[in-house]
C-alpha positions in Angstrom: 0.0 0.0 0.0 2.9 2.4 0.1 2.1 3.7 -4.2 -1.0 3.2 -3.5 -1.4 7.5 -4.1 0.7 6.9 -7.2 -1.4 4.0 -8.9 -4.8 6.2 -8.2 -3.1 9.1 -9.8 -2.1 7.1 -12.6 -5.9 5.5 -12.8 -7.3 9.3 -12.5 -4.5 10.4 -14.9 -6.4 12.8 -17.1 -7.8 15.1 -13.9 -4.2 14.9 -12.4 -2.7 16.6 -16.0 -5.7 19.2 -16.4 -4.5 20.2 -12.7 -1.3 20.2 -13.4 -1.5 22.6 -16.4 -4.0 24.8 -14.4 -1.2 25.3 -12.2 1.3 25.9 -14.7 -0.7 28.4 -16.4 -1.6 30.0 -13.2 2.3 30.5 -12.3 3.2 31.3 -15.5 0.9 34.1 -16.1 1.8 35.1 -12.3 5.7 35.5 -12.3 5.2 36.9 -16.1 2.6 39.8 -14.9 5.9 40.3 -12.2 8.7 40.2 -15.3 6.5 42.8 -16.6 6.8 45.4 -13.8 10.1 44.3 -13.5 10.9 45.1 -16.8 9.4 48.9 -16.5 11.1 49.7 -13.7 14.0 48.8 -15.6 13.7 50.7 -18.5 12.1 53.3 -17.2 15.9 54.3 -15.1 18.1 53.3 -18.4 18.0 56.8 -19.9 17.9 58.6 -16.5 21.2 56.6 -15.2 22.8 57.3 -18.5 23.0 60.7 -18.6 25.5 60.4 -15.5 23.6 64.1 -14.3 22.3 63.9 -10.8 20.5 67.2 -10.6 17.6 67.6 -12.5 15.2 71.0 -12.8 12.3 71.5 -14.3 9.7 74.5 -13.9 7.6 75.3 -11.0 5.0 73.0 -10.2 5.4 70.8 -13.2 6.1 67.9 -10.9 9.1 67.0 -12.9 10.0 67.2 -16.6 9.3 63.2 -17.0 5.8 63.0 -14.8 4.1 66.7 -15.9 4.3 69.3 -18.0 7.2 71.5 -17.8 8.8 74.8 -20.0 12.1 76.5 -19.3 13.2 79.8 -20.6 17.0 79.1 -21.6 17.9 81.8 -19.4 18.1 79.6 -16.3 20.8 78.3 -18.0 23.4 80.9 -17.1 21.7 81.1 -13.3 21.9 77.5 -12.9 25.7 77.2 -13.8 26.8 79.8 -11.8 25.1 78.4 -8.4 27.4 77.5 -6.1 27.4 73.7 -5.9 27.0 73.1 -9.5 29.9 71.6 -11.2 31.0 74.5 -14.2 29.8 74.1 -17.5 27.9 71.0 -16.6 24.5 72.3 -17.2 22.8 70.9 -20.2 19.4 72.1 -21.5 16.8 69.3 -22.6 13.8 68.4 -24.1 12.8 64.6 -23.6 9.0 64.2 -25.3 6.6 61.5 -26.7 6.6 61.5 -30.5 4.8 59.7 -33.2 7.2 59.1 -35.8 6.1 58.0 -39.1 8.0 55.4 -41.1 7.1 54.4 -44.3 4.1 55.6 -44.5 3.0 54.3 -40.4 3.2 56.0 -37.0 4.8 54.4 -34.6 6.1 55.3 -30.8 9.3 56.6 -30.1 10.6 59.6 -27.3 12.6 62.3 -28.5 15.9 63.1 -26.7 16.9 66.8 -27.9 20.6 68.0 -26.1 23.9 69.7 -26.5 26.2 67.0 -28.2 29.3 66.8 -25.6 27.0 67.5 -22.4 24.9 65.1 -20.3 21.6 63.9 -21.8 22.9 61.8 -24.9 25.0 59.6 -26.1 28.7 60.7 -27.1 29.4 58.1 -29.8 27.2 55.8 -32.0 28.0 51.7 -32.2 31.3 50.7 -33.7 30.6 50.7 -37.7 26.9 51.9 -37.5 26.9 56.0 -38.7 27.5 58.6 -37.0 26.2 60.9 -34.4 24.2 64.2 -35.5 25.6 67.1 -36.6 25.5 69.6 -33.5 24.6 73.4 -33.4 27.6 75.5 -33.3 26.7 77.9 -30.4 25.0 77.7 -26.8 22.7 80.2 -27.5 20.2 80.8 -30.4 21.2 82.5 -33.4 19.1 81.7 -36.3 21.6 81.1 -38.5 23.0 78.1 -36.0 20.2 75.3 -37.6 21.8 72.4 -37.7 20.5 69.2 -40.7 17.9 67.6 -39.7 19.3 64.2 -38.3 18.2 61.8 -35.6 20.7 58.6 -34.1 18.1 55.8 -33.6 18.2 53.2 -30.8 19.6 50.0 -32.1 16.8 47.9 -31.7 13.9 50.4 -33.4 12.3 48.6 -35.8 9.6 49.9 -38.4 5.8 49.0 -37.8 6.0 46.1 -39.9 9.4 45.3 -37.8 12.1 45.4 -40.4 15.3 47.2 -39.5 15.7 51.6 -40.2 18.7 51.9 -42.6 21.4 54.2 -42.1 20.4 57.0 -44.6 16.4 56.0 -44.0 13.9 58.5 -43.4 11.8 59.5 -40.8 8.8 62.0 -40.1 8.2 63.8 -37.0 5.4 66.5 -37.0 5.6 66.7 -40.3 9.6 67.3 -40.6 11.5 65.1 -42.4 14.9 63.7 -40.3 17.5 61.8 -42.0 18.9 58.5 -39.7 22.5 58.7 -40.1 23.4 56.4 -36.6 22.3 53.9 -34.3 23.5 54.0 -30.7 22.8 51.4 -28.2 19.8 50.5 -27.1 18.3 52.4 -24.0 14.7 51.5 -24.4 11.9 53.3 -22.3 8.8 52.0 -20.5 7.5 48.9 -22.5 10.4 49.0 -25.4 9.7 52.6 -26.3 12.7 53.5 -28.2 14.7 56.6 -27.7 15.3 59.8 -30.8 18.8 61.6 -30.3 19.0 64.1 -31.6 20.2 68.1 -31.4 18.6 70.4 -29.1 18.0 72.6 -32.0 16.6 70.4 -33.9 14.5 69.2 -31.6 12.8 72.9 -30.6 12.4 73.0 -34.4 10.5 69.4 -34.8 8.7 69.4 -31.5 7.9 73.6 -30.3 8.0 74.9 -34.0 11.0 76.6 -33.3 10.5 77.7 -29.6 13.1 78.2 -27.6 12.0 76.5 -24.7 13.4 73.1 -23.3 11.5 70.6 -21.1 14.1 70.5 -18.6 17.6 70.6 -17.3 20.4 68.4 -16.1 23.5 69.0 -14.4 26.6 67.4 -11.8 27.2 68.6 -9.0 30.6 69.1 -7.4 32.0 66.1 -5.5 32.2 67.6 -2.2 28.5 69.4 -2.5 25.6 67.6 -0.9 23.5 66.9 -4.1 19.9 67.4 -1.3 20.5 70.6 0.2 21.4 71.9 -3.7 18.1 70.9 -4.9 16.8 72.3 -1.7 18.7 75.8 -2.6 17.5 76.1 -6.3 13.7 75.1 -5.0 13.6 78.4 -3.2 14.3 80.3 -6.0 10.6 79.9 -6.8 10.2 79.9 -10.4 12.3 76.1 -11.1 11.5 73.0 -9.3 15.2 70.8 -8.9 15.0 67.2 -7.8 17.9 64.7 -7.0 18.6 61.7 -8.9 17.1 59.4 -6.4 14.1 61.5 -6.2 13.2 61.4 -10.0 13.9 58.1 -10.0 11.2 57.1 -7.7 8.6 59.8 -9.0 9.1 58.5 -12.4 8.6 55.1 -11.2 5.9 55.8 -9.5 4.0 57.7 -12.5 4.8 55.4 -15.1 5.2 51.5 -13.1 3.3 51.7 -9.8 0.3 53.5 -9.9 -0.5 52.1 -13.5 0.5 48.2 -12.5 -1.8 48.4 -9.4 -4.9 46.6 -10.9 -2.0 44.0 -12.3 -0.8 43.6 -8.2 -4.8 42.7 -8.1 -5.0 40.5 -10.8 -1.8 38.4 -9.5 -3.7 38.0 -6.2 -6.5 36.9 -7.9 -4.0 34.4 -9.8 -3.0 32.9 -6.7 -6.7 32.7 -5.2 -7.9 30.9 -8.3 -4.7 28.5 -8.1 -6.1 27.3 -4.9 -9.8 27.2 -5.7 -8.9 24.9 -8.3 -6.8 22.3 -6.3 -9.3 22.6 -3.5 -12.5 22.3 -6.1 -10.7 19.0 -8.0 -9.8 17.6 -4.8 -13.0 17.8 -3.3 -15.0 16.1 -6.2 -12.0 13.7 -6.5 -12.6 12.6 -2.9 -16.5 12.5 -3.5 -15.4 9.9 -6.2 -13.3 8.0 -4.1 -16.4 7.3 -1.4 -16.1 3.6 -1.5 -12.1 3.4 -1.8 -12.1 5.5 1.5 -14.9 3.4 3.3 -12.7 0.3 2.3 -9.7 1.2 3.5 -11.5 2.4 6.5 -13.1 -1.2 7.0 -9.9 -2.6 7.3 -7.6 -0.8 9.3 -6.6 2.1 7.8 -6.5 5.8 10.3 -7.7 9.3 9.3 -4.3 10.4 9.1 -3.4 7.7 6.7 -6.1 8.8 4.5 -5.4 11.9 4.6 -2.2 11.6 3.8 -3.0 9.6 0.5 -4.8 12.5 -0.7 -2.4 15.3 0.1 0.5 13.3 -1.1 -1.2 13.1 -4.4 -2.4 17.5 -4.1 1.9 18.1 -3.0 3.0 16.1 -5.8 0.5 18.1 -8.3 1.5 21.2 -7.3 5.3 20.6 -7.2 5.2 19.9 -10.5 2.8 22.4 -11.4 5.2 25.2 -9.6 8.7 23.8 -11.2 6.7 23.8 -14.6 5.1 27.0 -14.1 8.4 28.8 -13.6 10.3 26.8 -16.7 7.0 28.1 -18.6 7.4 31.6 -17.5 11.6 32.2 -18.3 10.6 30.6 -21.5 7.6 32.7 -22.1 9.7 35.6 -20.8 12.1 34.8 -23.8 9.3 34.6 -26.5 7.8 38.1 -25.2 7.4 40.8 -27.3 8.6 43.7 -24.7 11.0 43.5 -22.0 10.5 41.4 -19.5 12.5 40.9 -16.5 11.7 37.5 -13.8 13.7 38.5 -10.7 15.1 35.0 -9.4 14.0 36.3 -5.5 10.6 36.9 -6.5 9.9 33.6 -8.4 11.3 32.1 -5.1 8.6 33.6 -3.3 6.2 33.0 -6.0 6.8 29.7 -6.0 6.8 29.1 -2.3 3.2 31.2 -1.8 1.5 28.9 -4.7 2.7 26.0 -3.6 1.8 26.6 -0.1 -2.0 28.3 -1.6 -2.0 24.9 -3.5 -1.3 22.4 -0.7 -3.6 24.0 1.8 -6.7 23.9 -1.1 -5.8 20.0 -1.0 -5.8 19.8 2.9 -9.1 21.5 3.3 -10.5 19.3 0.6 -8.8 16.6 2.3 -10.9 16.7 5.2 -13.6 15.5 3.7 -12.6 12.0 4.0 -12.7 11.8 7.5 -16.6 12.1 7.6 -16.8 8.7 5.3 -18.4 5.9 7.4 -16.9 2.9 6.3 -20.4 0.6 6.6 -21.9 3.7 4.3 -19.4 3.8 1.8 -20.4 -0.1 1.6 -23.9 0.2 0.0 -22.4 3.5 -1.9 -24.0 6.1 -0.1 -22.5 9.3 1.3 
């Protein structure tokens, strides 16, 4: 009697497989809702790490140049780089904004990176072998002779909306302006593989503000022996700019664009793991109803609650062991196969893992319990 869990598995095979899977879907759609977020948060701090700056001013109010609308005059500029604190000549103005570029003939989604070449914001230098960066504006100030060609440096893995690859000398259409591709740089995707435009700051106010002088934002360094809080805490009282440390737009845009979006997602993976164990418990207890007169027998001759109990859960642990190590093979797979970034933290699939199986296991116990009320001389006539 020692397989005796196995062979009843093996008898109610098709049952045990549909619960397996249910599992393994389950888990799978659980840790992948997880990569998901993952992934965001990820993305969403490439560009913002990049740019090496880790003070970053916007205008009053705006909330930050990432989470709300924001407009500087470039006469901050000057004010900015001459505060004490601020390491000289590290001040870049910038304009980072949603587009809808069109590419042969189809809009697709992209953000648009508008800086000074040679200050923080941008790349310096395009991959080995593929183009060249932009060709910059010539002064710091506007002079409207100083209008640089229209040309954009494309993230490496921007594709067109049917998904073939941009060629070097390729067009694209931005509010209507035409901007020649002439280099890819590597790939520093946004939130849900939004790819990033470089390209000049001039160009930029030309393509996105018709030729307005304002900038979204800017970025600086601060000097090494300068706390970077009570800076941003300085500049705040001037009372027309709003300045924020790295870590603090970091977690604002995280917030706007991963955590308060992804909340009904937190709800739907609770729901995951609720229906995970509704479904054990559900296909245990009708598989016990089933098993009236096996119970009743092996009542009859000997056999303790705990034994039976025991046969049951031993068949619901080894279910949902193999539905959990499935379930997380399915999601890294699924995870590979994914069309956006997604990112399965190996902490959080240990947890994962150890809550469903647990969710799982105690669905089969309560289920379980329902072979101690079989009365062994009822089971006999095949009543219950």
């Amino acid at each position: 009697m020692t397989h005796i869990f196995l062979k009843d598995m093996v008898y109610r095979r098709t049952r045990v497989v549909m619960t397996t899977i249910g599992i393994v879907v389950l888990i799978t759609l659980i840790l992948l809702l997880g990569g998901i977020m993952n992934g965001m948060r990820i993305q969403v701090q490439q560009y913002i790490r990049s740019t090496e700056a880790n003070l970053w001013i916007s205008a009053e109010g705006s909330g930050g140049g990432f989470t709300g609308f924001s407009l500087l005059v470039p006469e901050y500029l000057v004010f900015i780089n001459h505060t004490e604190g601020v390491k000289r000549n590290s001040v870049s103005p910038l304009i980072f904004a949603h587009a809808r570029p069109v590419i042969n003939g189809k809009a697709t989604k992209s953000i648009v990176v508008g800086y000074k070449r040679g200050k923080l914001g941008g790349p310096t230098q395009t991959i080995p072998n593929q183009g060249r960066m932009f060709t910059p504006s010539q002064y710091d100030d506007y002079r409207p002779e100083d209008q640089p060609p229209a040309e954009v440096v494309i993230d490496e893995k921007m594709r067109t909306p049917s998904g073939g690859k941009i060629p070097i000398g390729g067009k694209i259409y931005i509010g209507g302006t035409e901007l020649n591709v002439v280099g890819r740089t590597k790939s520093l995707m946004f939130v849900l593989d939004t790819p990033l435009l470089f390209m000049d700051l001039r160009t930029a106010q030309e393509v996105l503000l018709k030729n307005s002088l304002h900038v979204n934002m800017m970025i600086a360094k601060t000097e090494s022996d300068y706390s970077v809080e009570a800076l941003a805490e300085e500049l705040d009282q001037n009372g027309m700019i709003e300045a924020k440390t790295l870590d603090q737009t970091l977690t604002s845009i995280i917030e706007n664009y991963v955590d308060e979006p992804m909340k009904a997602v937190q709800f739907l993976r609770i729901m995951l793991w609720l229906a995970a164990g509704i479904i054990v418990t559900m296909i245990s207890y009708v598989t016990t109803l089933e098993k009236t007169r096996e119970i009743g027998t092996l009542k009859a001759i000997g056999a303790s609650d705990y034994y039976i109990m025991m046969l049951i859960l031993k068949q619901v642990i080894l279910m949902s062991s193999a539905g959990v190590i499935l379930g997380v093979f399915s999601a890294f797979l699924s995870a590979n196969l994914a069309p956006i970034f997604v990112k399965i933290d190996l902490l959080e699939t240990s947890v994962v893992a150890i809550i469903s199986f647990v969710v799982c296991c105690s669905g089969g116990y309560f289920a379980s319990r329902k072979a101690l009320d079989v009365d062994p001389m009822i089971a006999f006539r095949g009543e219950f």
